[in-house]
N, C-alpha and C positions, 0 to 999 in steps of 0.2 A: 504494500500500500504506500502512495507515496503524498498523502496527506501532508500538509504543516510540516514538510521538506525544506531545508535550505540547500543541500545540495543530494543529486542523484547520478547513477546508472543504469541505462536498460540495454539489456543484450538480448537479441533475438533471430531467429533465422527464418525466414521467408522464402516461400516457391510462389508466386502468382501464375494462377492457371488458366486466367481468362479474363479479357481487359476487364477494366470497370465499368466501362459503357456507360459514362457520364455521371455513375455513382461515386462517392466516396467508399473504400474497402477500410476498416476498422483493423488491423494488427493486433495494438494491446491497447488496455483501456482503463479507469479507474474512474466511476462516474460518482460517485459523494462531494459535498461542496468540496472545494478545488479542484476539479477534476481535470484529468489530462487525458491526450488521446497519441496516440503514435499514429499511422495512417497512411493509406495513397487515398492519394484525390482525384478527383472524377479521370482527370489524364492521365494519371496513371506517376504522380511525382511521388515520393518519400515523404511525410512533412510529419511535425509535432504541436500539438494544441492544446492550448490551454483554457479554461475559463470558470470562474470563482460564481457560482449563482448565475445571478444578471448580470455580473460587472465585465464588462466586456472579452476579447477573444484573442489571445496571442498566437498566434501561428507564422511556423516558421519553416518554410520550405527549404528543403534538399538541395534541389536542381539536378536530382539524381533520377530520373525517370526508369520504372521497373520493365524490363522486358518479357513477355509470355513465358510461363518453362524455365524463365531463370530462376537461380538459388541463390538467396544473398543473406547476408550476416548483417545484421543495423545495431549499431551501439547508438545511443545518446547520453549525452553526459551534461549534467550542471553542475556549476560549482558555486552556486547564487551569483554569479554575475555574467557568466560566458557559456553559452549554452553549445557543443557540435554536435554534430552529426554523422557518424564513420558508416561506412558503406562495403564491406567486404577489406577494411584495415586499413581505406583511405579516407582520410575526413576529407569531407564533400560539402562541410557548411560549417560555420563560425559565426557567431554573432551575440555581442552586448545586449543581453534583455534581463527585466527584471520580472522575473515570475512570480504570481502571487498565487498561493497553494493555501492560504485561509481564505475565510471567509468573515 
């Protein structure tokens, strides 16, 4: 659970077996206030999301888009200030956000 978190890791390994077809595809998930989402989006990109109740929505895309049949490895990491993204042991996104995991 990664509730009232200041910092995290998630590791996980992924086959996509057929596009999204304009859906977003759910990976892993924790839906209680502060909830977080890992994720491909309707195109089919890598991303991470966040949002606390109603208080708005952090999402932070990859730029890593999944291929049919492929198998990949997704770490994400916070350290409360610097959020990546690794993608088979190359990080593939970096970026200064401030997460909020309460509510």
């Amino acid at each position: 659970m990664l509730s009232n978190l200041d910092i995290f890791t998630i590791f996980t390994k992924v086959k996509l077996t057929k596009s999204p077809k304009g859906k977003q595809l759910t990976i892993l998930s924790h839906s209680s206030c502060g909830c977080w989402h890992l994720f491909i989006s309707d195109d089919g990109e890598i991303s991470f999301g966040t949002r606390c109740g109603s208080i708005g929505t952090d999402i932070i895309k990859s730029g890593y888009t999944m291929l049919i049949e492929e198998d990949v490895s997704i770490v994400v990491t916070y350290d409360g200030v610097v959020l990546e993204i690794w993608v088979n042991g190359e990080k593939v996104q970096t970026e200064n956000v401030l997460l909020s995991f309460t509510c």
